[in-house]
N, C-alpha and C positions, 0 to 999 in steps of 0.2 A: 427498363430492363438494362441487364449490365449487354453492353454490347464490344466487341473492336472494330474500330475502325483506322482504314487508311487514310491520313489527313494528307500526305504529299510523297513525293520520292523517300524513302528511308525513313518516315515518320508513321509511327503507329499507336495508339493507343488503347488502351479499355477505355470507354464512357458512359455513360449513362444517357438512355434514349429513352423516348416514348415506346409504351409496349406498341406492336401492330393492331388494326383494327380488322377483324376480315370484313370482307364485301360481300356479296350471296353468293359466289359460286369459289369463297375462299376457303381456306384452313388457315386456321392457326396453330402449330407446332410449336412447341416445346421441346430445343434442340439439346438432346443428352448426349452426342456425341457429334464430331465433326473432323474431318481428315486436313491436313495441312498438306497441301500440294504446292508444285513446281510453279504453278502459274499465280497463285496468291502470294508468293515471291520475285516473281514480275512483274506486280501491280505495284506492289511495294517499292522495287528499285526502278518504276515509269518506265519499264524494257519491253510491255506485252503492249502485240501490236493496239489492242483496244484505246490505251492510253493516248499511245504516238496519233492515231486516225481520229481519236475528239470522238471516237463513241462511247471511252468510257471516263469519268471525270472524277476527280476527287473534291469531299470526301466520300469512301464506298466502305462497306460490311463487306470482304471476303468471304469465301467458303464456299464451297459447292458439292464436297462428301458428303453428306449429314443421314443423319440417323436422328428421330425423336416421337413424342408422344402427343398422338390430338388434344387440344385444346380446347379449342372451341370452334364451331363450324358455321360459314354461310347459312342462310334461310336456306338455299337452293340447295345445299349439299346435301343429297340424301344416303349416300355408298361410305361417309364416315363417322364413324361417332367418338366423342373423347374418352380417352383412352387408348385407340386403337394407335398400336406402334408403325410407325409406315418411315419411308425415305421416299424420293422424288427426283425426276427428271434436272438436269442442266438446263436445256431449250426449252425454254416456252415463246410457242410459236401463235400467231394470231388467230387460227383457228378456220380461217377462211380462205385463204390462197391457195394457188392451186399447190402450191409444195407440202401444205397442211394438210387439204382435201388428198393428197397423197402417199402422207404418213410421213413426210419429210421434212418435219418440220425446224429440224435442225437447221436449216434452209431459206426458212420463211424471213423475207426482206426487215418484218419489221420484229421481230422476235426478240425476245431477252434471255441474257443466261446470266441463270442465279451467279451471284458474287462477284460476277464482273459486268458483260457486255447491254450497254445501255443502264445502266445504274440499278441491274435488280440488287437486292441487297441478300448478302447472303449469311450464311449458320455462321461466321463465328458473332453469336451471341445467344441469350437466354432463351430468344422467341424467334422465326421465319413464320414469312409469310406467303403460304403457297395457292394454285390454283387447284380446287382437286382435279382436275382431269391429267393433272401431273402427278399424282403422289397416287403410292401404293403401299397396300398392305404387307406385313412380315409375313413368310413363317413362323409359326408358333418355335421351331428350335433356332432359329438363327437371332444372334445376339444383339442390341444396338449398335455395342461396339461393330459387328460382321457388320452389320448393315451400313455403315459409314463407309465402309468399300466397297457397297455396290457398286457406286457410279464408275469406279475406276475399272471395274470386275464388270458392269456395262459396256465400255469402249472398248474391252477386249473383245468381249461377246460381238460387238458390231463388226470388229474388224476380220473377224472366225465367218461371223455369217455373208459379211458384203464378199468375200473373197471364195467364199463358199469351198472350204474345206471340207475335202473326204473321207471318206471310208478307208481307209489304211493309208492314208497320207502320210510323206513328210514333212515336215515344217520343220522351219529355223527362226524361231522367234531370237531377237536383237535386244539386248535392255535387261538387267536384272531388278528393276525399279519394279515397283505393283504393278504396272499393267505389261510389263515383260514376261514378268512371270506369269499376271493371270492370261494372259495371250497362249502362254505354254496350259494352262490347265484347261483354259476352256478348249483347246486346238486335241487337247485329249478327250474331255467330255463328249467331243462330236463323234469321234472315233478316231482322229488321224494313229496312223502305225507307229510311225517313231517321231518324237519331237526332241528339237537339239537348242538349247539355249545358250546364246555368248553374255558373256558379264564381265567384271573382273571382282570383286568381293568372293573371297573362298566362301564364308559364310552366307551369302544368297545363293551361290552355286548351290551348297549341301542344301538349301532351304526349298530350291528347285527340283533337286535331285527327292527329296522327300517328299514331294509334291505331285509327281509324276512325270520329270522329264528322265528321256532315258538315256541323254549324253549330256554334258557340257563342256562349254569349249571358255579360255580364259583368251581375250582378246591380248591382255598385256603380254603371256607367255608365249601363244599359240600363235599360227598362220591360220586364221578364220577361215579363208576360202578355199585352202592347200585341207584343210582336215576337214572339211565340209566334204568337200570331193575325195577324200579319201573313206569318209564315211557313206558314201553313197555310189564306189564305186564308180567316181567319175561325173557320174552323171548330172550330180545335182538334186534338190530339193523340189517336192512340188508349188510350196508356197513358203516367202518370207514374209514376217512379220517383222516390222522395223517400226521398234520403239524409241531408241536411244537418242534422237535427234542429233545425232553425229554426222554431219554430212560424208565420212568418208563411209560410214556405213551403207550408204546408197549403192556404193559403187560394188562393197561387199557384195552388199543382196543381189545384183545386179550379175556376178561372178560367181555367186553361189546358185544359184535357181537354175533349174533343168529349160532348156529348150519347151516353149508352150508352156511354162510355170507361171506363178504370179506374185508379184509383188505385192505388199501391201505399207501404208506410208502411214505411220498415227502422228507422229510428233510434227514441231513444226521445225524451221530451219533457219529463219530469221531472212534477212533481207540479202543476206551476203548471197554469190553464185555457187553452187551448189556439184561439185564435177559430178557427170555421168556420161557414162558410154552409151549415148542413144543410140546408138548402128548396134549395139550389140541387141539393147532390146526390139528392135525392127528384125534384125536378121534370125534371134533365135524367137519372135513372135510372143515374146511376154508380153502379160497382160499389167498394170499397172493402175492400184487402185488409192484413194487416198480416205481418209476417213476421219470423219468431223461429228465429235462427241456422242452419243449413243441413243441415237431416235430408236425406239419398238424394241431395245433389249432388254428394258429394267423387272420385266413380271418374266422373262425366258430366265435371267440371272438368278433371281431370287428363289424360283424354282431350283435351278439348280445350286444353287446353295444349303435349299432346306435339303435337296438329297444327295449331300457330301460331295456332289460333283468338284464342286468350286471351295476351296480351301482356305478362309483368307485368314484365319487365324495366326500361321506363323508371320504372318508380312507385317502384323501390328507390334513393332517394337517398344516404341514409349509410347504414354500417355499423360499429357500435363493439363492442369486446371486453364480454364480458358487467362485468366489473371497473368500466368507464366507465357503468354506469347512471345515475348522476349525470350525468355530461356530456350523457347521451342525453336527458334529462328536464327538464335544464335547456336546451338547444335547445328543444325542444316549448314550452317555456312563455315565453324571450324573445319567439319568435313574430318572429322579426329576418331568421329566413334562411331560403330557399325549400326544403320540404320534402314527401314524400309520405310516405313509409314509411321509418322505420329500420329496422334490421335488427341485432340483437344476436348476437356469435357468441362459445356457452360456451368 
């Protein structure tokens, strides 16, 4: 199979691999679509912690969106048959621990996540090789392409549900990247009242605004926590969602969130110190949550996707043959033309 692989810091290649073999409680997929993320750009320039801590080693297969078509199945696989279109967890967890046995398996000490951690090897290439008790079936209207943003459309979903958003809530989702935005849809799908997204791309803003946020705020232009508070009266948000991994954004969310509000942390922050006004979140009793890739949201997602809840359609800006890696990476890194999500297809 043509595959890409990460050989070293800033080295990458197509190659040609052995197809996979499954094992009896495996799949084999056939990846027709695959998203290029933030973090398979870390593996590349040796910046993601995985690298730095010797859990993850080169060389590795990237990719952890994927979208594709069964193959062929384990002896033991009886819930899939080839043909059936499906996507699939990040964590695969061992199955036995108590973090497992509690659904946590994003957690589990000795677990793998596709395209990076511990050397699973991930979609960018012709074939992946999954567990089924990871992988799930489409809805019949949602498209491969949609289905490659689940997983990103996942870890919003987890970060909505760990923080447990309301019934006419407000939220401040941080980030105009895919999971900023889908943070803002799904923070609507559950019911929250008003959702308020900061970015700075005019054109993610409208793309948000058409999507169902009902303010945005431009971080470049605007005072974030001065119109946050002016949007609410003072008072505050009931919950931030903070994607952007900007560490001064912490302190935002921190300045924007009502008294008894809650925070929520997706991205990471690197190793650097991070300011925050701790007394402020003791005195006004915020709650403070962090969230690590998307254990038990990928069949809530996908659901709401086949019922328009979740919208990923505009976020898919390009799409390049898996071959154009190069061209895909060197876009991301001009940083010259307006982009959400690529989309790689083997």
């Amino acid at each position: 199979m043509k595959a890409v692989q990460i050989l070293g810091p800033q080295r990458i290649e197509v190659v040609e691999l052995p197809k996979p073999i499954p094992g009896k409680k495996d799949i084999l997929i056939r990846v027709k679509a695959v998203g290029l993320c933030g973090t398979d750009l870390e593996l590349l320039r040796g910046e993601m912690p995985y690298i730095q801590q010797g859990f993850t080693t080169y060389p590795i297969i990237p990719g952890h969106e994927w979208s594709g078509i069964v193959e062929e199945t384990g002896d033991e696989v009886k819930k899939f048959i080839p043909g059936d279109r499906v996507t699939g967890d990040v964590s695969i967890g061992c199955g036995e621990c108590d973090y497992c046995k509690k659904g946590r398996f994003n957690l589990c000490a000795d677990r793998y996540e596709v395209g990076s951690y511990r050397n699973k090897d991930g979609a960018y290439a012709e074939y992946i090789l999954m567990p089924a008790k990871h992988v799930y079936k489409l809805p019949e209207n949602v498209t491969l392409e949609e289905a490659a943003l689940c997983e990103p459309a996942a870890t919003a979903a987890y970060s909505v549900v760990k923080s447990g958003v309301g019934f006419g809530d407000t939220v401040l989702t941080i980030g105009d990247g895919p999971i900023g935005q889908l943070s803002m849809q799904c923070a609507k799908a559950v019911g929250a009242g008003k959702v308020i997204l900061v970015g700075s791309w005019p054109e993610k803003m409208q793309i948000a605004l058409n999507t169902g946020a009902d303010q945005v705020i431009s971080y470049r232009n605007e005072d974030v926590v001065k119109k946050v508070l002016d949007i609410t009266n003072g008072k505050g948000v009931d919950v931030v969602i903070e994607n952007s991994g900007n560490p001064e954004a912490i302190e935002q969310s921190i300045k924007s969130v009502k008294m008894g509000g809650k925070i929520v942390l997706v991205s990471i922050y690197g190793k650097g110190k991070v300011p925050v006004d701790i007394d402020s979140v003791i005195i006004n009793d915020v709650d403070i949550y962090g969230v690590l890739a998307s254990p038990n949201t990928f069949a809530g997602t996908l659901a709401l996707m086949g019922a328009g809840k979740i919208n990923v359609k505009p976020l898919i800006t390009h799409q390049f043959p898996l071959e154009e890696i190069k061209k895909a990476i060197q876009l991301v890194y001009e940083r010259k033309e307006f982009r959400i999500k690529i989309l790689l297809k083997p």
